[in-house]
N, CA, C and O atoms as a GROMACS GRO file, in nm:
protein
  540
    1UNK      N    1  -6.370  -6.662  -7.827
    1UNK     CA    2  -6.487  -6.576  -7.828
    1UNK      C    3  -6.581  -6.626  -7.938
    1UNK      O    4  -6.540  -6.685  -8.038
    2UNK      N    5  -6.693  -6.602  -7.918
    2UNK     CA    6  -6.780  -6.644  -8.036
    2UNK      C    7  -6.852  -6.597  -8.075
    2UNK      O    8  -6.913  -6.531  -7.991
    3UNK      N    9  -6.902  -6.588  -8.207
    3UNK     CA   10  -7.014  -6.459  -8.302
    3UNK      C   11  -7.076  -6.420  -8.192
    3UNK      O   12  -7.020  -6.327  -8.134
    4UNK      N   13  -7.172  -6.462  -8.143
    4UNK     CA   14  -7.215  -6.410  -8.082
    4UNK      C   15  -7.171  -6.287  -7.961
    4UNK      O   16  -7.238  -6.190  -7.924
    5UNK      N   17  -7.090  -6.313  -7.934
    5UNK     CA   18  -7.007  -6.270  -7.795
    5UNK      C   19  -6.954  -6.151  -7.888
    5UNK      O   20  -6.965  -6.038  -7.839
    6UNK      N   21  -6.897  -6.160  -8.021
    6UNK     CA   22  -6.819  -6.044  -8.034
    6UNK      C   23  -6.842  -5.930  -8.122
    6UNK      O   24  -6.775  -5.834  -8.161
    7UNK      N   25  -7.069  -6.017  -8.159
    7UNK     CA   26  -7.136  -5.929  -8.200
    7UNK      C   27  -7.208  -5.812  -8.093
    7UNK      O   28  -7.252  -5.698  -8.110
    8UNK      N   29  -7.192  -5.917  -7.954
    8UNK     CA   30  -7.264  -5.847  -7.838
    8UNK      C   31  -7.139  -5.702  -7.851
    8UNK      O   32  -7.167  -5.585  -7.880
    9UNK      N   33  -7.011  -5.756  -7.822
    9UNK     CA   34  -6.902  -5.614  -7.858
    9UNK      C   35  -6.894  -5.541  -7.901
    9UNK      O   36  -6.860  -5.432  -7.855
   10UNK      N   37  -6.924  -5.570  -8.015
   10UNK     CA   38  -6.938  -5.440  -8.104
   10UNK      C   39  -7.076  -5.379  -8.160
   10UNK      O   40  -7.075  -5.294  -8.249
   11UNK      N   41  -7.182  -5.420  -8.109
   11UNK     CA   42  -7.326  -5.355  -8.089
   11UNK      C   43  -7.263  -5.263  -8.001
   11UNK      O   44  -7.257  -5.146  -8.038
   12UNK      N   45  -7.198  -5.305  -7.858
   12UNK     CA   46  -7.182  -5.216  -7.712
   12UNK      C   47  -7.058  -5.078  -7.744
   12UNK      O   48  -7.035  -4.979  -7.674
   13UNK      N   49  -7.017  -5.105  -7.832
   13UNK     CA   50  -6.936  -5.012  -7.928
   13UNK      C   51  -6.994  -4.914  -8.000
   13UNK      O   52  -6.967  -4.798  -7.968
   14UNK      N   53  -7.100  -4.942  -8.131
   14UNK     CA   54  -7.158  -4.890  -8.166
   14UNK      C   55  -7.290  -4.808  -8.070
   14UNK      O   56  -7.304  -4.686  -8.081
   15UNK      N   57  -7.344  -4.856  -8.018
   15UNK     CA   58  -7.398  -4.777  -7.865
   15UNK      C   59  -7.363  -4.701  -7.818
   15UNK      O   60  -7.440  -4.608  -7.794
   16UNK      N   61  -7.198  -4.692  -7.766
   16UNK     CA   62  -7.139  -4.604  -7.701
   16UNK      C   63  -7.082  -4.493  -7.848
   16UNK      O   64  -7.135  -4.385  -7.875
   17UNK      N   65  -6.972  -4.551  -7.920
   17UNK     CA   66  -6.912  -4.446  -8.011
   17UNK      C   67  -7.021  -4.370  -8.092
   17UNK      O   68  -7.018  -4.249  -8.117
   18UNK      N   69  -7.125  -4.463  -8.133
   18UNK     CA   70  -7.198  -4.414  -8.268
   18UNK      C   71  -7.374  -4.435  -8.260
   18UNK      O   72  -7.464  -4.469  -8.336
   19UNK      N   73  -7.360  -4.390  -8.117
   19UNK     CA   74  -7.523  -4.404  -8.120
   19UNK      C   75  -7.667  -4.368  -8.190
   19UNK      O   76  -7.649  -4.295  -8.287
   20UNK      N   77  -7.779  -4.393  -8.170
   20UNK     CA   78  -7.861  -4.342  -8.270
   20UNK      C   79  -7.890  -4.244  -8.224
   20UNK      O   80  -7.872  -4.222  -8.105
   21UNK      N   81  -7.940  -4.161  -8.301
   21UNK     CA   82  -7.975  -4.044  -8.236
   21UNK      C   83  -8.084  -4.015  -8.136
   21UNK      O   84  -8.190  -4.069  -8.168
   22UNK      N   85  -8.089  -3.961  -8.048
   22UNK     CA   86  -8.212  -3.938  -7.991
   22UNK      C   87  -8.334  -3.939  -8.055
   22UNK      O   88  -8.322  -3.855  -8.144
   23UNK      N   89  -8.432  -3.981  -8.059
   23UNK     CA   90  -8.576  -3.997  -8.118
   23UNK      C   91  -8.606  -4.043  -8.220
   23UNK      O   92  -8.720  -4.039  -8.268
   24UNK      N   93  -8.492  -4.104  -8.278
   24UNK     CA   94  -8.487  -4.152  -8.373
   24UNK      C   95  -8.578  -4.290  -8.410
   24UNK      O   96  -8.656  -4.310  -8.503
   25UNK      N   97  -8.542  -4.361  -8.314
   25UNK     CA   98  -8.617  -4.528  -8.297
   25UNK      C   99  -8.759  -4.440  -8.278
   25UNK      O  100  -8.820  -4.428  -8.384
   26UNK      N  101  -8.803  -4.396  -8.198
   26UNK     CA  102  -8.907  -4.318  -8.151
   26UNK      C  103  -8.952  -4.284  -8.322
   26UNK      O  104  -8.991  -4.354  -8.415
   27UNK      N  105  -8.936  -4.201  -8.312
   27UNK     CA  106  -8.956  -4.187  -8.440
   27UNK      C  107  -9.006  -4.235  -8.542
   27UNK      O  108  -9.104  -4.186  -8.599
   28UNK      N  109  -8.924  -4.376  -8.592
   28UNK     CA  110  -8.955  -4.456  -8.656
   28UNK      C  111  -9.091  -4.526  -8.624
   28UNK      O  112  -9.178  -4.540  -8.710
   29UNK      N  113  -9.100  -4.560  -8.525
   29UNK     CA  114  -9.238  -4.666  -8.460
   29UNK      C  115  -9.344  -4.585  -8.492
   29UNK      O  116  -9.458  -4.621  -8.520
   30UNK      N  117  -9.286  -4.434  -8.483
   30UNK     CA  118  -9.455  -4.324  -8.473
   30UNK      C  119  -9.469  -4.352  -8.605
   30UNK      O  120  -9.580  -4.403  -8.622
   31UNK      N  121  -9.381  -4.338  -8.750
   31UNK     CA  122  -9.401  -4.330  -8.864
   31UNK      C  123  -9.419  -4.476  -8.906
   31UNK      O  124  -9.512  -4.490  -8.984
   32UNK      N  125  -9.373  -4.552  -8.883
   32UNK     CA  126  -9.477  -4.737  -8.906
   32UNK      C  127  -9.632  -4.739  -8.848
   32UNK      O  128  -9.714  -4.807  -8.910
   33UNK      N  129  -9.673  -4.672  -8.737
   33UNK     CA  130  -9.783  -4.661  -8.711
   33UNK      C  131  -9.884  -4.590  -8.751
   33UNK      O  132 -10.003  -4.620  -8.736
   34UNK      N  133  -9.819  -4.447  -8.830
   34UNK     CA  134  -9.898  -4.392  -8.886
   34UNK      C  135  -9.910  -4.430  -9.033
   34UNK      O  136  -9.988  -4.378  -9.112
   35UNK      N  137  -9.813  -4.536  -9.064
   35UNK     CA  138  -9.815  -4.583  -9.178
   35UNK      C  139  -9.962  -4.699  -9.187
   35UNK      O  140 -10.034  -4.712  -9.286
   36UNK      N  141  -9.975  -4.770  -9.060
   36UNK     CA  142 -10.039  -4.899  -9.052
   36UNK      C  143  -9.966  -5.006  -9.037
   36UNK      O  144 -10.028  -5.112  -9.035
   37UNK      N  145  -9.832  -5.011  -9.022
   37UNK     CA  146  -9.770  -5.081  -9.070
   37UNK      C  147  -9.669  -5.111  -8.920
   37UNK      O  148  -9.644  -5.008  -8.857
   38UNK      N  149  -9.610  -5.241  -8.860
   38UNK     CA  150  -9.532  -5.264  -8.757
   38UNK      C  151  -9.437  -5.199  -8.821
   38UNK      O  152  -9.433  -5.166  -8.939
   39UNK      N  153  -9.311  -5.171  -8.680
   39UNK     CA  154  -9.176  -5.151  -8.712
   39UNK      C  155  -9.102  -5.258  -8.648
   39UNK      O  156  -9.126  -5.334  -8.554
   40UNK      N  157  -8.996  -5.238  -8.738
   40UNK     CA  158  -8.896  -5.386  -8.709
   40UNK      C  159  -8.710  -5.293  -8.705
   40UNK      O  160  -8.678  -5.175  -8.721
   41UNK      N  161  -8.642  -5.402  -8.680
   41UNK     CA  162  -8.470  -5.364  -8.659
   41UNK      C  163  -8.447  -5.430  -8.736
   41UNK      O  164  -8.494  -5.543  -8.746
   42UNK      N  165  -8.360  -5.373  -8.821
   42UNK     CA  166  -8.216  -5.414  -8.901
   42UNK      C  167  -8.115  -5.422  -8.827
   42UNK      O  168  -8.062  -5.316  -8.791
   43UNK      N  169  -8.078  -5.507  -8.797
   43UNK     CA  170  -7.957  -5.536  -8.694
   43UNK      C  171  -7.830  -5.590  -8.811
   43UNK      O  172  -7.837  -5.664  -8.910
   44UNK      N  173  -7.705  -5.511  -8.745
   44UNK     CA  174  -7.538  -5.554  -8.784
   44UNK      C  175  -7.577  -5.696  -8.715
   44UNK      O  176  -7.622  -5.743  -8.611
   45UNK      N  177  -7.533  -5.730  -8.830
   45UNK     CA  178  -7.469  -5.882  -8.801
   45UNK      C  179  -7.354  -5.947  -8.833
   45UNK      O  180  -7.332  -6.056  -8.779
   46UNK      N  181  -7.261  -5.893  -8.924
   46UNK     CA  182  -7.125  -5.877  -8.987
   46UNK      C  183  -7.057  -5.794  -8.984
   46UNK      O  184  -7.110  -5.747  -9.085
   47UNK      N  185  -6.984  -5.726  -8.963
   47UNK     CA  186  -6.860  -5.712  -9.019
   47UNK      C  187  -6.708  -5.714  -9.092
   47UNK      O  188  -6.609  -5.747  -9.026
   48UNK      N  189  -6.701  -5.685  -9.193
   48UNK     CA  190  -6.617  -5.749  -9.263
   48UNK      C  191  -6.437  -5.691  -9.250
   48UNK      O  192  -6.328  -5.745  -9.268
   49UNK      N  193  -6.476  -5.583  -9.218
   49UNK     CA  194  -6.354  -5.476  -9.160
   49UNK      C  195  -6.321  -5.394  -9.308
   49UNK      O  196  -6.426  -5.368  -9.367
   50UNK      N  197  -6.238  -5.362  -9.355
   50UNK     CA  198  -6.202  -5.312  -9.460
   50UNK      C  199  -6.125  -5.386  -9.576
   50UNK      O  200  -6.010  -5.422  -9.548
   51UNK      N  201  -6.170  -5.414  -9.696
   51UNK     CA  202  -6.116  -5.460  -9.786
   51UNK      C  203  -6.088  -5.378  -9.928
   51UNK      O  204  -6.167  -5.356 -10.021
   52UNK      N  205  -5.949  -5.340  -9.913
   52UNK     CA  206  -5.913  -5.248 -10.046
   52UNK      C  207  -5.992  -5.123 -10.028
   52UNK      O  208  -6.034  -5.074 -10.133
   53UNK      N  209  -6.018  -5.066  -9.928
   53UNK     CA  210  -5.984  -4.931  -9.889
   53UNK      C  211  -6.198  -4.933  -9.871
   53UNK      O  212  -6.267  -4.843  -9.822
   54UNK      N  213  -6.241  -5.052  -9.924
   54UNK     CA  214  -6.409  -5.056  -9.846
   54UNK      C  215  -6.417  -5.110  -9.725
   54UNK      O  216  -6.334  -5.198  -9.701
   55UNK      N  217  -6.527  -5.070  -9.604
   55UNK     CA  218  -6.565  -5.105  -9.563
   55UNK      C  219  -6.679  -5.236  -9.603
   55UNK      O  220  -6.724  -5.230  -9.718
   56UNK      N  221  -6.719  -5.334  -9.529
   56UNK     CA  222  -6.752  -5.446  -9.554
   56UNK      C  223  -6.865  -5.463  -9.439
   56UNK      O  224  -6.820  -5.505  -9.333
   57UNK      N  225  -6.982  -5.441  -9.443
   57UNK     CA  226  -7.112  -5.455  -9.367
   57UNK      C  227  -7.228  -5.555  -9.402
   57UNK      O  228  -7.258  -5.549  -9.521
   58UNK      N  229  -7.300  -5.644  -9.330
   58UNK     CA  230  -7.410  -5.688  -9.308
   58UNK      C  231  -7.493  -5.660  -9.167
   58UNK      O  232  -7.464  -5.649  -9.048
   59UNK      N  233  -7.653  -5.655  -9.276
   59UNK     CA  234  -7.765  -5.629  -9.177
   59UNK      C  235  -7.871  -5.721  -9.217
   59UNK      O  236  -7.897  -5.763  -9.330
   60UNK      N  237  -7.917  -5.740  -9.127
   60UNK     CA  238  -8.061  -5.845  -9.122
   60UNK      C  239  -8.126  -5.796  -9.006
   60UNK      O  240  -8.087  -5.723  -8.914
   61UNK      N  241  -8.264  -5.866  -9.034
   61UNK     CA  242  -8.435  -5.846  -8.956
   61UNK      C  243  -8.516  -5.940  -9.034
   61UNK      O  244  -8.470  -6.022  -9.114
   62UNK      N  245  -8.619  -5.927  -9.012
   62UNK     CA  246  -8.746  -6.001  -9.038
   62UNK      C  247  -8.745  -6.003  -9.156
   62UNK      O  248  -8.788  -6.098  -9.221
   63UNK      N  249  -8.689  -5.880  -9.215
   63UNK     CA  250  -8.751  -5.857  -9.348
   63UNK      C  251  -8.690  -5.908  -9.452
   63UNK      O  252  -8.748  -5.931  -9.558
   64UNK      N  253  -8.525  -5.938  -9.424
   64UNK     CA  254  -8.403  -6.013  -9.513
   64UNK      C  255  -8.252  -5.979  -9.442
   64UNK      O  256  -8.199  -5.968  -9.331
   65UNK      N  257  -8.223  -5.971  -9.582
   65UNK     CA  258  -8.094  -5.898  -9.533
   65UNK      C  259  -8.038  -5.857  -9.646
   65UNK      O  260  -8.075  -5.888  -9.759
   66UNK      N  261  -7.930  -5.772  -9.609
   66UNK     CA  262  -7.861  -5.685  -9.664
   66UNK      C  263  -7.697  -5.679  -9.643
   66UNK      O  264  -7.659  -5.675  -9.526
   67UNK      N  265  -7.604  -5.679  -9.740
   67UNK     CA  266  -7.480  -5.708  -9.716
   67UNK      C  267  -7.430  -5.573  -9.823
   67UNK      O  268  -7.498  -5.552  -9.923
   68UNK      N  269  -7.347  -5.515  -9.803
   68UNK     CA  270  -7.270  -5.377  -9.850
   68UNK      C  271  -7.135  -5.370  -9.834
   68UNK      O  272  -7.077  -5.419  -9.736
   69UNK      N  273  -7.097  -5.330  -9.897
   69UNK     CA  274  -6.920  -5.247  -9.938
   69UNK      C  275  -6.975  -5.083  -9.892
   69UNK      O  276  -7.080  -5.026  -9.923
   70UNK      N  277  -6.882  -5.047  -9.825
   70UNK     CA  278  -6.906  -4.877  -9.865
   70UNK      C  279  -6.779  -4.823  -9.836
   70UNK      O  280  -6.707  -4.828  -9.736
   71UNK      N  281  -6.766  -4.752  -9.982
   71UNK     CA  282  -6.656  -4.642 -10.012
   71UNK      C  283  -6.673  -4.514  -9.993
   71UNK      O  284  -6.780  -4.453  -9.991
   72UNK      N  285  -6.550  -4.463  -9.977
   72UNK     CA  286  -6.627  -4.314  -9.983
   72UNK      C  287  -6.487  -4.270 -10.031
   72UNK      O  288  -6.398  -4.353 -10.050
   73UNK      N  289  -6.466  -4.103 -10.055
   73UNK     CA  290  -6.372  -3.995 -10.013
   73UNK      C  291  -6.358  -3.906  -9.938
   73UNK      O  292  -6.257  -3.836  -9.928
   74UNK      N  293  -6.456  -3.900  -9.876
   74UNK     CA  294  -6.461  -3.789  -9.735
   74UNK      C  295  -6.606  -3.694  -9.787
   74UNK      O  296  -6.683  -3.641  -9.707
   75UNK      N  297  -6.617  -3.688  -9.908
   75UNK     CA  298  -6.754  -3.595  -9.980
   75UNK      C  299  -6.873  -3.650  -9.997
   75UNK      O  300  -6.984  -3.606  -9.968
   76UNK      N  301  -6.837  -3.767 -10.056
   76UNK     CA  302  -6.937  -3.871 -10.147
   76UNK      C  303  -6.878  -4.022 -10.097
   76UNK      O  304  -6.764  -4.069 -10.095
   77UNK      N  305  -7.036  -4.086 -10.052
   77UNK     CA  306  -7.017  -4.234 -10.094
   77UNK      C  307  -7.112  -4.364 -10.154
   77UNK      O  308  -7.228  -4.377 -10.115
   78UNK      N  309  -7.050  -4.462 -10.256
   78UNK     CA  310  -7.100  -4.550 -10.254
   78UNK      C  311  -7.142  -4.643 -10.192
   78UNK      O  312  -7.069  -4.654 -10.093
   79UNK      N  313  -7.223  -4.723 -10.191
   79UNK     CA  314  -7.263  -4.869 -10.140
   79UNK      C  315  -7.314  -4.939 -10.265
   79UNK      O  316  -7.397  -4.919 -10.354
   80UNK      N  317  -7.226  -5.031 -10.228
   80UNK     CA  318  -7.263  -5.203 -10.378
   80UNK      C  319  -7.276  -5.288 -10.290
   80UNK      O  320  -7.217  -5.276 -10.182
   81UNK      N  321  -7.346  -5.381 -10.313
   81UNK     CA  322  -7.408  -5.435 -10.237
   81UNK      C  323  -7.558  -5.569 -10.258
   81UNK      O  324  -7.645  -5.539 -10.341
   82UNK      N  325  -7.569  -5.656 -10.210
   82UNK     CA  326  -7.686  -5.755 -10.237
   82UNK      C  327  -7.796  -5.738 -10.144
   82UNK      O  328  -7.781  -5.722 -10.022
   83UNK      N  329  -7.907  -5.742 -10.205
   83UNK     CA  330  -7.983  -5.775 -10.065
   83UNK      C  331  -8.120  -5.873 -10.098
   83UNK      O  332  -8.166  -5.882 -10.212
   84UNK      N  333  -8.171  -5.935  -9.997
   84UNK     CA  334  -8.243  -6.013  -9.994
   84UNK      C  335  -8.375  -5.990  -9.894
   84UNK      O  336  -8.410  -6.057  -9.797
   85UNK      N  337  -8.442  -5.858  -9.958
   85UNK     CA  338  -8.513  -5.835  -9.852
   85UNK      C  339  -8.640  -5.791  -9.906
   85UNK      O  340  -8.644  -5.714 -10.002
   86UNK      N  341  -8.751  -5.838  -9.845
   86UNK     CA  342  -8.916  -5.798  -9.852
   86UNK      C  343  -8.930  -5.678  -9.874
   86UNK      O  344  -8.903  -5.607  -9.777
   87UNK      N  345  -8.958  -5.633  -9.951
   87UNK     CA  346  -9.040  -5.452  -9.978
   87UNK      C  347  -8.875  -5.386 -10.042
   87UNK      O  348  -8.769  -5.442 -10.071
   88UNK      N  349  -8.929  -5.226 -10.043
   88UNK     CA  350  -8.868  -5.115 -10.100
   88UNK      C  351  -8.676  -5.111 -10.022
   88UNK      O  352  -8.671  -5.124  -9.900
   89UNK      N  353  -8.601  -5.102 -10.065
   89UNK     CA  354  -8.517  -5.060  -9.945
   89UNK      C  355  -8.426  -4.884 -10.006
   89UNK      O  356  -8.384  -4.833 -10.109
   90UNK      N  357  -8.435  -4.862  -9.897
   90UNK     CA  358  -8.386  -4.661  -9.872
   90UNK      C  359  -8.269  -4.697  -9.842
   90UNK      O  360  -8.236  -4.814  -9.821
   91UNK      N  361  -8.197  -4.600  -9.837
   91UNK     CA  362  -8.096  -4.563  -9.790
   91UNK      C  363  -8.126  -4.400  -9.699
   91UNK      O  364  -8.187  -4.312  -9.760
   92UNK      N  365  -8.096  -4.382  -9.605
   92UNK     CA  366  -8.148  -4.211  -9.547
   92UNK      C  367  -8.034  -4.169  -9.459
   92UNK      O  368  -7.961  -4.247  -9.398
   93UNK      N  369  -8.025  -4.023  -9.459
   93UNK     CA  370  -7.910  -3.953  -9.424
   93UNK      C  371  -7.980  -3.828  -9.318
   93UNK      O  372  -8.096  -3.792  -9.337
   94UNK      N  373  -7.903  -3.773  -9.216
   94UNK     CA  374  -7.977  -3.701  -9.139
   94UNK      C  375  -7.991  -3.568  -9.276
   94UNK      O  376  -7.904  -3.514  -9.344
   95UNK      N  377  -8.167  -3.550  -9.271
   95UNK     CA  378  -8.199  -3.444  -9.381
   95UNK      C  379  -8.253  -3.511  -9.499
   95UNK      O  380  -8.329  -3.445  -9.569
   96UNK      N  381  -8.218  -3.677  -9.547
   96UNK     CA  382  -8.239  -3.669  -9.665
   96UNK      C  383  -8.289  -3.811  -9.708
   96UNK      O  384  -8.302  -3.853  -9.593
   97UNK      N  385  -8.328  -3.918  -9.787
   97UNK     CA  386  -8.349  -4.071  -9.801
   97UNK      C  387  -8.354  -4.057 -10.009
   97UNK      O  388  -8.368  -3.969 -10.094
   98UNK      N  389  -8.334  -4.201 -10.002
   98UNK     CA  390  -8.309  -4.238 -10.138
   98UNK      C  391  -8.348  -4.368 -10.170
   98UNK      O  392  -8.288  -4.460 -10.115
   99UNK      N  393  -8.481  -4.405 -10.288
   99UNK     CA  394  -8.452  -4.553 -10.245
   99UNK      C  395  -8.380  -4.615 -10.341
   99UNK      O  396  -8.347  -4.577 -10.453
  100UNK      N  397  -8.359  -4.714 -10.284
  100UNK     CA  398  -8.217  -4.802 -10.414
  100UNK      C  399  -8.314  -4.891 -10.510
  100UNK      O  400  -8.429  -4.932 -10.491
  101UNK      N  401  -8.236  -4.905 -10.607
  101UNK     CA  402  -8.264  -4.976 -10.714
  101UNK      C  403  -8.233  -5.135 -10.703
  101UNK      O  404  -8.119  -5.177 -10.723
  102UNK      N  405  -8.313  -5.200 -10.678
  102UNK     CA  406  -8.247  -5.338 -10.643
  102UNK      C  407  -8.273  -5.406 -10.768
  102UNK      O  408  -8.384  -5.368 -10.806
  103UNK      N  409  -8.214  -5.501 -10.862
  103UNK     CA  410  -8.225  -5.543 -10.988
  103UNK      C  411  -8.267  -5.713 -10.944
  103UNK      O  412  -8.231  -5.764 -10.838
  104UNK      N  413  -8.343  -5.781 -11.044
  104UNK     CA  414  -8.431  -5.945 -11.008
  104UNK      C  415  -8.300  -5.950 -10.925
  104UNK      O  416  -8.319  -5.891 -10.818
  105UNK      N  417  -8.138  -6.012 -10.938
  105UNK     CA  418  -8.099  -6.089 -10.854
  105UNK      C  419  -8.067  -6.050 -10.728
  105UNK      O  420  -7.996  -6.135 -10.673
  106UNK      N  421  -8.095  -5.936 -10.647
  106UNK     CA  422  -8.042  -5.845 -10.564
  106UNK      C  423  -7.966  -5.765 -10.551
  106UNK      O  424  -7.950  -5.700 -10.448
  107UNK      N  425  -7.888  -5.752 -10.676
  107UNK     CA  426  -7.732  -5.666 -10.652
  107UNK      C  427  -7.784  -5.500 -10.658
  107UNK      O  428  -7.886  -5.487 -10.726
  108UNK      N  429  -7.745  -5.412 -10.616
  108UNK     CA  430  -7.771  -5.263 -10.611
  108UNK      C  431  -7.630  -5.200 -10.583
  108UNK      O  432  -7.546  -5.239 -10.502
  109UNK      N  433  -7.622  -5.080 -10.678
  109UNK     CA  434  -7.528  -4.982 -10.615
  109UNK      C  435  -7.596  -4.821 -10.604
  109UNK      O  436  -7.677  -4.773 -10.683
  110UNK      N  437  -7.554  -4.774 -10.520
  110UNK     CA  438  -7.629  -4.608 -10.516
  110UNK      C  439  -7.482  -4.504 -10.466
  110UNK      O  440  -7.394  -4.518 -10.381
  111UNK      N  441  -7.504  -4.431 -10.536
  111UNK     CA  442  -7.360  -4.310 -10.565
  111UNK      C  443  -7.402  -4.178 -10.531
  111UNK      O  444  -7.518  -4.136 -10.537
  112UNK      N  445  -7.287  -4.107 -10.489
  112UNK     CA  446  -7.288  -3.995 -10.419
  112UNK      C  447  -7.408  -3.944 -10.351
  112UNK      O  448  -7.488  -3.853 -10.371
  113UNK      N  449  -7.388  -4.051 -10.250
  113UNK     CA  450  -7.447  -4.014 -10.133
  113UNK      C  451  -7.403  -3.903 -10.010
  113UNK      O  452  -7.286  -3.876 -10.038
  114UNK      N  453  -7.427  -3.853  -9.932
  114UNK     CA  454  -7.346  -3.764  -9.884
  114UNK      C  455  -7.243  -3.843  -9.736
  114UNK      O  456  -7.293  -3.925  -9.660
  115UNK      N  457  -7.144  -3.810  -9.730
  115UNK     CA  458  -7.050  -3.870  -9.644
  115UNK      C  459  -7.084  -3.835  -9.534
  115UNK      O  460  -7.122  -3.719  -9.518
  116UNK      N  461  -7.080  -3.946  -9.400
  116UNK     CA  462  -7.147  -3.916  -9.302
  116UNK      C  463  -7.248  -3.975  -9.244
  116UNK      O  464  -7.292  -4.040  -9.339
  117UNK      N  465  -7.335  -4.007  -9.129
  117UNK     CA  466  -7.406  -4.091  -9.103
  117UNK      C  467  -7.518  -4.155  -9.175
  117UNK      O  468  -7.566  -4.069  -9.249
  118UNK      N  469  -7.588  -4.278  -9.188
  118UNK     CA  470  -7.600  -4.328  -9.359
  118UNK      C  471  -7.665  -4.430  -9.209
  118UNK      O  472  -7.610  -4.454  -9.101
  119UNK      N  473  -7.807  -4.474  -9.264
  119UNK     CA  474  -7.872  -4.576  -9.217
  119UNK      C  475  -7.928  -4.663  -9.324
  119UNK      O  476  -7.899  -4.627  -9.439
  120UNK      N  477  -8.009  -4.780  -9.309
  120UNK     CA  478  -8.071  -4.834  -9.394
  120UNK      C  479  -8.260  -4.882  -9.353
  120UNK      O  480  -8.303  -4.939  -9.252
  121UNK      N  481  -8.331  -4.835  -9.470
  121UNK     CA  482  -8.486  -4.908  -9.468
  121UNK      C  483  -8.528  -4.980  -9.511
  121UNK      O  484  -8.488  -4.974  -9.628
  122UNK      N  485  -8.626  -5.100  -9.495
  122UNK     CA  486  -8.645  -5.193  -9.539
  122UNK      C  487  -8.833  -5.137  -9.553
  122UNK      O  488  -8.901  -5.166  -9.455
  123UNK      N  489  -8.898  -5.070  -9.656
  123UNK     CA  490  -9.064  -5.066  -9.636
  123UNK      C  491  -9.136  -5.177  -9.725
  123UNK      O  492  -9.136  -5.168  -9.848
  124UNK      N  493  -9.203  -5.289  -9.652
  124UNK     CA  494  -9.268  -5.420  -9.679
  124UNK      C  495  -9.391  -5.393  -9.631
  124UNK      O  496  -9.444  -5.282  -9.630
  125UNK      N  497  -9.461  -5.543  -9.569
  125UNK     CA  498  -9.537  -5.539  -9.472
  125UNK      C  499  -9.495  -5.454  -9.357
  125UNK      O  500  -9.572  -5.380  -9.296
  126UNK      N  501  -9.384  -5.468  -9.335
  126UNK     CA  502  -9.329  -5.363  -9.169
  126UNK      C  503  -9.197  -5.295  -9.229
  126UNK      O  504  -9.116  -5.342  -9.310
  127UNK      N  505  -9.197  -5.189  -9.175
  127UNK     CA  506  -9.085  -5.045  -9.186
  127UNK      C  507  -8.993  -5.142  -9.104
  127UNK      O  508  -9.028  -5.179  -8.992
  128UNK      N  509  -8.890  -5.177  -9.153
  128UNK     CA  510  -8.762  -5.206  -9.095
  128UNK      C  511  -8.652  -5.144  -9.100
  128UNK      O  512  -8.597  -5.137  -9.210
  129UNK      N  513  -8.582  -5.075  -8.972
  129UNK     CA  514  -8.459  -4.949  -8.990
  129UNK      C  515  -8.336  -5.022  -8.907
  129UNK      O  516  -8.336  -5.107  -8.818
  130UNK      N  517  -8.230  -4.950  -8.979
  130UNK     CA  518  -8.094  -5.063  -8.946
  130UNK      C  519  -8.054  -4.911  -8.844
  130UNK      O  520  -8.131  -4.820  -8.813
  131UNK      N  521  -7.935  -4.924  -8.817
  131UNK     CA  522  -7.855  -4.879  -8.724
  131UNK      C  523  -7.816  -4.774  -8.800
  131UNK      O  524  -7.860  -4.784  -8.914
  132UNK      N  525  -7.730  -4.651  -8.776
  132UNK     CA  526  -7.665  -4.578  -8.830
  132UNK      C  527  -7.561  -4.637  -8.846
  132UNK      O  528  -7.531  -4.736  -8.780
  133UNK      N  529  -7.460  -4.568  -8.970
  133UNK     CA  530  -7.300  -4.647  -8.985
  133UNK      C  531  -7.280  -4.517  -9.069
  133UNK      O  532  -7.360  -4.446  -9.131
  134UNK      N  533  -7.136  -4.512  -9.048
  134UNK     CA  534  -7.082  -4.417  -9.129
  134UNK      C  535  -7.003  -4.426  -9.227
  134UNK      O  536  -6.884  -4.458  -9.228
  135UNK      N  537  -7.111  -4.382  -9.360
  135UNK     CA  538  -7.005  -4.380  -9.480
  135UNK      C  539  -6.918  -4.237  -9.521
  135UNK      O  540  -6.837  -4.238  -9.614
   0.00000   0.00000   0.00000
């Protein structure tokens, strides 16, 4: 099988188990437009599976990319993490957004976040939104 093939898999996974929410994408495009601004996808492109009790994620788009650990306990979770990406990047939760602190070399961590569906933003030239994932 090959990256490709077994990224097509588990996109068709995430689709089915963990979809976005209704109006969500919608959504987004209305708020890049009323921004002035295109919208773009953050697309999974990694998975790392779990290492020492983290999950192990990458996302990319136009805008960079983004690679994360995320822990949690069932209440609260972290993400540590690098990223390499054009403009501001959020973190947003159904109800709520945060933006991260990214330091000159890219590394960022952001804490007690709330456990539970957890997307990512990229705001540059264009609003770029990743997938939901659950921390």
């Amino acid at each position: 099988m090959t990256d490709a093939e077994l990224l097509a898999r588990l996109a068709a996974l995430f689709a089915r188990f963990d979809p976005v929410p209704v109006g969500i994408g919608r959504a987004a495009v209305g708020a890049g437009a009323l921004a002035g601004r295109d919208s773009g996808a953050l697309a999974l492109v990694v998975t790392g599976g779990v290492r020492g009790g983290e999950h192990v994620v990458g996302f990319a788009g136009a805008c960079g990319r983004v690679d994360l650990e995320i822990d949690g306990d069932g209440v609260a979770v972290e993400l540590t993490g690098v990223a390499s990406v054009v403009g501001e990047l959020w973190v947003r939760w159904p109800g709520g957004a945060r933006r991260v602190d990214v330091d000159d070399w890219g590394r960022f961590v952001v804490s007690e976040l709330p456990a539970g569906p957890l997307s990512l933003v990229v705001c540059g030239d264009a609003v770029t939104v990743g997938p939901w994932f659950v921390g």
